[in-house]
N, CA, C and O of each residue as an XYZ file, in Angstrom:
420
protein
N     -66.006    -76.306    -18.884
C     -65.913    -77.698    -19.255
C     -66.461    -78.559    -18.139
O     -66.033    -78.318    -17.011
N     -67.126    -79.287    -18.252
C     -67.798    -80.243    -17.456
C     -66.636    -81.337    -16.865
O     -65.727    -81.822    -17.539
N     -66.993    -81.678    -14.975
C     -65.837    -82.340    -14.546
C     -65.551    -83.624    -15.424
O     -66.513    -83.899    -16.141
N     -64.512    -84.449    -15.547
C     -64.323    -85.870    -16.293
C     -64.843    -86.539    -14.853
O     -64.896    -86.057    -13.721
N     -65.289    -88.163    -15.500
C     -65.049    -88.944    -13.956
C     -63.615    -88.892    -13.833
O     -63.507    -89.465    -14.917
N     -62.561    -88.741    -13.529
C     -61.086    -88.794    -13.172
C     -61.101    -87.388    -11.952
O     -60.514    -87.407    -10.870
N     -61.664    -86.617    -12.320
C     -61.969    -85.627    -11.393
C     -62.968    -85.718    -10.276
O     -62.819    -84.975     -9.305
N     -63.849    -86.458    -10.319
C     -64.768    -86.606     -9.105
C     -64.503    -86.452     -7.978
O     -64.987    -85.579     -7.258
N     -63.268    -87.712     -7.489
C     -62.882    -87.907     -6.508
C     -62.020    -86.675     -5.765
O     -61.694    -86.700     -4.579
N     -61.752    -85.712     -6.602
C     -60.881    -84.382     -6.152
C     -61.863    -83.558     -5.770
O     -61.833    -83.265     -4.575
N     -63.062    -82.910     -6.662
C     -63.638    -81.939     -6.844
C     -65.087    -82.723     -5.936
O     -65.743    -82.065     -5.128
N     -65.323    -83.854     -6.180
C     -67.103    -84.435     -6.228
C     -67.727    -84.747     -7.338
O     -67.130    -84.552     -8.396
N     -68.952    -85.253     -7.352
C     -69.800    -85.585     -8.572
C     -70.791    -84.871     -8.946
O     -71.889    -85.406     -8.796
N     -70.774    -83.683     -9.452
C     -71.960    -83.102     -9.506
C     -73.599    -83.639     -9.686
O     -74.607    -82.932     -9.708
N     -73.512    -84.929     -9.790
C     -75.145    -85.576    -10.170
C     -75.390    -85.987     -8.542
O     -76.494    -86.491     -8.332
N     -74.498    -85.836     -7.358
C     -75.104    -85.950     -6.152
C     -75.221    -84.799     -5.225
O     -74.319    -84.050     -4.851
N     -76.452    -84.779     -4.923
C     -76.883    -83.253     -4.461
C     -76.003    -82.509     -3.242
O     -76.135    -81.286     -3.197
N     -75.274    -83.017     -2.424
C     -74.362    -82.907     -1.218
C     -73.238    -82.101     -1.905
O     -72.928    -80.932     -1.677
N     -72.677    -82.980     -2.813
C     -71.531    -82.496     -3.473
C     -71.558    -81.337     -4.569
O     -70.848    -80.333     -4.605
N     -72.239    -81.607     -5.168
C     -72.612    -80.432     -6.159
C     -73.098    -79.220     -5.105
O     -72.806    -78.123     -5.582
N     -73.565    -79.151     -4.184
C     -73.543    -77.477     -3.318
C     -72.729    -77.232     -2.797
O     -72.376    -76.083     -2.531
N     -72.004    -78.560     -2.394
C     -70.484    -78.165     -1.925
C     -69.151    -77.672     -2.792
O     -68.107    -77.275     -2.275
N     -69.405    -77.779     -4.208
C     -68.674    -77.328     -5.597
C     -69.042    -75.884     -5.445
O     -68.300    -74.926     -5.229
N     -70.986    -75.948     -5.682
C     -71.355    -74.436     -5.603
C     -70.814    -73.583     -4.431
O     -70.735    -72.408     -4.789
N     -70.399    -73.778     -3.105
C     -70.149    -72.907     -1.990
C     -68.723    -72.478     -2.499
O     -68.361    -71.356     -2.146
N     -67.923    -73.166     -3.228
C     -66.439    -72.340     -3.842
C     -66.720    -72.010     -5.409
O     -65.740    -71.799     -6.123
N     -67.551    -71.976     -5.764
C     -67.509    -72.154     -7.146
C     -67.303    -69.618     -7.234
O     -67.890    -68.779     -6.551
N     -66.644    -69.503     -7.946
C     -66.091    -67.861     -7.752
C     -66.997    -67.528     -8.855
O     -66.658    -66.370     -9.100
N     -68.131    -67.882     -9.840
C     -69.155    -67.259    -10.188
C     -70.104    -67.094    -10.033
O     -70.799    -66.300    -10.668
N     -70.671    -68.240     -8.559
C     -71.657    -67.705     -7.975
C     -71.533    -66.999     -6.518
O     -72.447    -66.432     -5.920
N     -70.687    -67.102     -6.245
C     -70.520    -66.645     -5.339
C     -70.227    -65.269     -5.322
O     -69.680    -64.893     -4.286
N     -70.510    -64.121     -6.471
C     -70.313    -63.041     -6.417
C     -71.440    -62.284     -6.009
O     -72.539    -62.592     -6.469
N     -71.310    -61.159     -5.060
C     -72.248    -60.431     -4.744
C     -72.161    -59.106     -4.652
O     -71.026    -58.631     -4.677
N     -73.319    -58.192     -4.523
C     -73.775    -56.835     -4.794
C     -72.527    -56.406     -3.329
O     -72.809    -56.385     -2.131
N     -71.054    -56.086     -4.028
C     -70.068    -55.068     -2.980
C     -68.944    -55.043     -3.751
O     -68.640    -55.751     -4.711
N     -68.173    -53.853     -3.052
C     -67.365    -52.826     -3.967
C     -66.072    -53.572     -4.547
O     -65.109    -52.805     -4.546
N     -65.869    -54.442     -4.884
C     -64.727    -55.271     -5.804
C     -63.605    -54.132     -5.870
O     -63.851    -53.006     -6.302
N     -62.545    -54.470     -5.472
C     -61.281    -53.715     -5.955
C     -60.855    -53.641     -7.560
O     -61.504    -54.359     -8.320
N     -59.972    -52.947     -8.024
C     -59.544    -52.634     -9.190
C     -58.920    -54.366     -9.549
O     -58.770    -55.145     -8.607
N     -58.624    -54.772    -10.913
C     -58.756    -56.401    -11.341
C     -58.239    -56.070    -12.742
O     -58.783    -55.408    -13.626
N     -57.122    -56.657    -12.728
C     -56.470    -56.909    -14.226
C     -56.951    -58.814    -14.366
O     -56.416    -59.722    -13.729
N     -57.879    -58.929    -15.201
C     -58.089    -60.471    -14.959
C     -57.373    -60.890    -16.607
O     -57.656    -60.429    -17.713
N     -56.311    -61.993    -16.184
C     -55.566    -62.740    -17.372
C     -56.295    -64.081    -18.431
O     -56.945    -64.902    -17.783
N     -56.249    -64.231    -19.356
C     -56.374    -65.689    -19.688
C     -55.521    -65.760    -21.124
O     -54.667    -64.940    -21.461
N     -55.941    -66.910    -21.882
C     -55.305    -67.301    -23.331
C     -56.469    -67.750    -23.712
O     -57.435    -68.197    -23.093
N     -56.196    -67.529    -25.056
C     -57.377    -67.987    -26.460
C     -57.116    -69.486    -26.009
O     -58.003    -70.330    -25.882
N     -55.924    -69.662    -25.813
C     -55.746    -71.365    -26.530
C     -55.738    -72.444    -25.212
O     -55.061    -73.472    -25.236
N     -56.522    -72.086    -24.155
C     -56.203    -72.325    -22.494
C     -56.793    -74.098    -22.619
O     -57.865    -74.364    -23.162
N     -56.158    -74.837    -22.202
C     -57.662    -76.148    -22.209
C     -57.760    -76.457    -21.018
O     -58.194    -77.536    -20.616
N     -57.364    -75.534    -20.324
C     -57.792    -75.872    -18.330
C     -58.999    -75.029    -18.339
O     -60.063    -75.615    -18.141
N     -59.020    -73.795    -18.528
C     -59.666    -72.337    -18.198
C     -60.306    -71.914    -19.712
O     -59.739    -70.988    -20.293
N     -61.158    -72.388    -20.196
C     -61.230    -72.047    -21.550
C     -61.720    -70.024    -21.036
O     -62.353    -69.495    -20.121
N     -61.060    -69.602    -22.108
C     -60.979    -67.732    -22.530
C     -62.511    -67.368    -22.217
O     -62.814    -66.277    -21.734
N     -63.381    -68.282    -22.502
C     -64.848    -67.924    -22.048
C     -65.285    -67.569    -20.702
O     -66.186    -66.755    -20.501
N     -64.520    -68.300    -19.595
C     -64.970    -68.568    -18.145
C     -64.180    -66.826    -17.611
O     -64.985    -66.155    -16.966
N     -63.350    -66.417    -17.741
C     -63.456    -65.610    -17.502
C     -63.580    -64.077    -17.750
O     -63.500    -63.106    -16.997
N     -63.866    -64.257    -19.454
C     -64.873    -63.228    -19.582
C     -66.274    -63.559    -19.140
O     -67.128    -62.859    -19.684
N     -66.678    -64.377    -18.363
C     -68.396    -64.678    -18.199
C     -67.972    -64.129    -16.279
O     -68.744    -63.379    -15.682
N     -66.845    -64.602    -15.697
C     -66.908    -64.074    -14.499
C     -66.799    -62.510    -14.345
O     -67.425    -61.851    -13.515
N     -65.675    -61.888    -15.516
C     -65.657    -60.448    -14.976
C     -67.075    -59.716    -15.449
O     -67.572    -59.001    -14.578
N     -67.782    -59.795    -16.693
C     -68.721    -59.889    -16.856
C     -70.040    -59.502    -15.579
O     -70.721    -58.541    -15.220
N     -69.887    -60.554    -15.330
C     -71.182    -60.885    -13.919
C     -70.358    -59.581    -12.535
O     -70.896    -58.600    -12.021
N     -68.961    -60.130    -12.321
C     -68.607    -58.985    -11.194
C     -68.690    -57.674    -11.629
O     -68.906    -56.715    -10.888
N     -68.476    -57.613    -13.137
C     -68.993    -55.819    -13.464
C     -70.101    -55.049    -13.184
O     -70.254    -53.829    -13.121
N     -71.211    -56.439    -12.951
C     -72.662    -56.543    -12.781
C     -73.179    -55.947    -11.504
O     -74.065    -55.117    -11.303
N     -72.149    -56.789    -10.467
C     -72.797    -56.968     -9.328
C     -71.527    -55.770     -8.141
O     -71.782    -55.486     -6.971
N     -70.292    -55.314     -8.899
C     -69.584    -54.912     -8.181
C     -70.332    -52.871     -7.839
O     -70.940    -52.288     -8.736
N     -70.142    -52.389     -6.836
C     -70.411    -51.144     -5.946
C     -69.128    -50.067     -6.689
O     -69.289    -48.881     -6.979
N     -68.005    -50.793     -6.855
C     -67.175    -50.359     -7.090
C     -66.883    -49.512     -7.692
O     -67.892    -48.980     -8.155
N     -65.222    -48.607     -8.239
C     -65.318    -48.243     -9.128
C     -64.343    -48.524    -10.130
O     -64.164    -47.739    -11.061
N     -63.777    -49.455    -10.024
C     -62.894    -50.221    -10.575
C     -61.438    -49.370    -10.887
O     -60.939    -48.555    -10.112
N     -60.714    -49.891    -12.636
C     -61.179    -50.555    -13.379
C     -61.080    -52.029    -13.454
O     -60.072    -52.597    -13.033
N     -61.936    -52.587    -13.897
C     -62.321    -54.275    -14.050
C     -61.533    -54.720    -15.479
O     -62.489    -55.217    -16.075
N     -60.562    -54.831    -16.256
C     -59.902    -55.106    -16.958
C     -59.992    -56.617    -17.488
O     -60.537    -57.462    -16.778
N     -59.430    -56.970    -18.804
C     -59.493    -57.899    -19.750
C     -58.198    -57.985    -20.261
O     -57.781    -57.184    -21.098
N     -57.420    -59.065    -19.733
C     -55.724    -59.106    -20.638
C     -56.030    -60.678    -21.229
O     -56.011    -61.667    -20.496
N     -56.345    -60.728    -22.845
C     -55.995    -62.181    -23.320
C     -54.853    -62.367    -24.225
O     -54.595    -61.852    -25.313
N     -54.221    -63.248    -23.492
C     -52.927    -63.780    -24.697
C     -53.572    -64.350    -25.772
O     -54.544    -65.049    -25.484
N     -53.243    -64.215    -27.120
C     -54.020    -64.470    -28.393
C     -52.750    -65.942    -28.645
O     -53.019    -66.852    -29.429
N     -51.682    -65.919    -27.995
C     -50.168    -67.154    -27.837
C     -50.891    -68.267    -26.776
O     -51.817    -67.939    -26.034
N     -50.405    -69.432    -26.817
C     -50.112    -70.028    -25.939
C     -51.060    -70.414    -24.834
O     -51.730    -69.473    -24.406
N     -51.269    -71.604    -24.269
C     -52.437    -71.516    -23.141
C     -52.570    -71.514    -22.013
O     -52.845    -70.502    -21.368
N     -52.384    -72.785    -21.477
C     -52.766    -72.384    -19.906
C     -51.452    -72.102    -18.757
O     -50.651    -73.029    -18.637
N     -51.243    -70.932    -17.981
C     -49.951    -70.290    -17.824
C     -49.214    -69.901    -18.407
O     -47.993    -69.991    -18.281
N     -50.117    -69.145    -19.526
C     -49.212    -68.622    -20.808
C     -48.840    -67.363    -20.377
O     -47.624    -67.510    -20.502
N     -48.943    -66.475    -20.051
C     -48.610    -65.094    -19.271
C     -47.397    -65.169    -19.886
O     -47.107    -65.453    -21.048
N     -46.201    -64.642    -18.203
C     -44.792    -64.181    -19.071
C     -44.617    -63.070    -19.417
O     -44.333    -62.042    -18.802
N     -44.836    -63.344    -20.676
C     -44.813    -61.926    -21.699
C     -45.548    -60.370    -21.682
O     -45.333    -59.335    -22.312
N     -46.556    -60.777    -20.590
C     -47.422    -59.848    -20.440
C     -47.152    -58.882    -18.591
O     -47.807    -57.883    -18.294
N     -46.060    -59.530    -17.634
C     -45.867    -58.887    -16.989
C     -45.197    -57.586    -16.769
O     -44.891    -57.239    -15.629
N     -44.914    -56.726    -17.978
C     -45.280    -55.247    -17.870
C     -46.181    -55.229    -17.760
O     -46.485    -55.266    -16.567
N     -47.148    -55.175    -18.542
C     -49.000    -54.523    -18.632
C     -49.398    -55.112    -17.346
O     -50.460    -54.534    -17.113
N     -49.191    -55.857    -16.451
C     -49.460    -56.263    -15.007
C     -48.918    -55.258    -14.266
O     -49.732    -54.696    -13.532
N     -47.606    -54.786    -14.222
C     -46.720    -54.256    -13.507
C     -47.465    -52.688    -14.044
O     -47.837    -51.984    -13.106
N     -47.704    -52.102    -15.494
C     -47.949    -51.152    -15.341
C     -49.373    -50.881    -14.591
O     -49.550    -49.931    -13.829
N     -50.161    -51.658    -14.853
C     -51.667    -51.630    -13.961
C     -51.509    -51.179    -12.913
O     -52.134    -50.192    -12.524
N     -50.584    -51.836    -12.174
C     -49.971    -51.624    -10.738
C     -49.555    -50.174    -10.283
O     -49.928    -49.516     -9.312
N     -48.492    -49.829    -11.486
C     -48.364    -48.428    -10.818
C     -49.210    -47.369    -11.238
O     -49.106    -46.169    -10.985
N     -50.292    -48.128    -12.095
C     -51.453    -46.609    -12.440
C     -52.395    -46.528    -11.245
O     -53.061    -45.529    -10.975
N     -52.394    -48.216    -10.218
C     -53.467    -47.582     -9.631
C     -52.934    -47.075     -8.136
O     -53.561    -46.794     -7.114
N     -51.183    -47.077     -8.513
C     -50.570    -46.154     -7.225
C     -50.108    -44.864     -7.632
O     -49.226    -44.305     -6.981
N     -50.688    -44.263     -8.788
C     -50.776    -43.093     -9.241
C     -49.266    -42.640     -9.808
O     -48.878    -41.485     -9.982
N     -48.698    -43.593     -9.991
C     -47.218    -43.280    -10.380
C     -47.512    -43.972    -11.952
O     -47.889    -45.103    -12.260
N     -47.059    -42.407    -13.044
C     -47.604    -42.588    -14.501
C     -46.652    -42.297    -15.458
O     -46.766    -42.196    -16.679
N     -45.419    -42.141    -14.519
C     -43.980    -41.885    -15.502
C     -42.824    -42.942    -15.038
O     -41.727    -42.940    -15.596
């Protein structure tokens, strides 16, 4: 989603060239590069209106791209609720956790 003016003053204006590279130097989809990414349960919601469900299937996406790694790079979407909708889903977090400390019972 494109910043509102109400946001400028937090984030910058992207139509001035200073600020807009200074967005780009934190911005976490370009800033990904060719090295070994750790294992990533990445969360979102269908119904998010901060984080729309797109942004981060387009980031894990690109880090699947560019990661050395060997993951796994994972996809958890709540089909409920939107932005900090989780909750409900911290087993499947918690089990991620102990699969990738090899504990499976």
């Amino acid at each position: 989603l494109p910043l509102t003016r109400q946001e400028y003053q937090e984030w910058g204006n992207p139509a001035k060239p200073a600020e807009y590279q200074a967005m780009r130097r934190i911005s976490p989809y370009d800033n990904l590069q060719r090295a070994p990414y750790p294992p990533l349960l990445v969360t979102t919601a269908l119904h998010d209106s901060q984080v729309p469900y797109w942004e981060p299937v387009k980031w894990l996406a690109r880090l699947r791209e560019h990661s050395t790694g060997s993951g796994p790079y994972l996809l958890l979407t709540e089909l409920e609720g939107g932005h900090r909708a989780g909750g409900g889903d911290r087993a499947r977090e918690f089990a991620f956790l102990l699969h990738l400390a090899g504990i499976n019972q």
